[in-house]
C-alpha angles and dihedrals in degrees: 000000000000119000111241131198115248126274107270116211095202110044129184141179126264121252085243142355127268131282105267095013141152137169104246102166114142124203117209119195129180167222095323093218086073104028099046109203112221118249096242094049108140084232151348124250132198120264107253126256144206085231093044079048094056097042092054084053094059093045092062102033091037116021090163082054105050092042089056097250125133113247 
């Protein structure tokens, strides 16, 4: 089991990220039946699929590979 810092009650946000860093966060909505999105919303956005997720996955971990290039 991996040793983690202690909880810290007043967090904050480095100067600066990281060496090697990216933000890789992914959102996933849907279905909209269920996740209503609200009417003002600046814009829509497609419900999410095994097969989007999996495509996102390849994006961040492949680029080469999404784009179409051989490695």
């Amino acid at each position: 089991m991996p040793d983690y810092l202690a909880f810290d009650p007043n967090p904050r946000s480095p100067s600066e990220p990281p060496p090697h860093t990216c933000d890789a966060r992914l959102h996933v909505l849907g279905p909209l039946s269920e996740y209503p999105v609200r009417p003002e919303a600046a814009h829509r956005v497609p419900t999410a699929t095994p097969d989007a997720e999996e495509r996102q996955r390849i994006l961040v971990t492949n680029p080469a590979k999404f784009f179409g290039f051989d490695e």
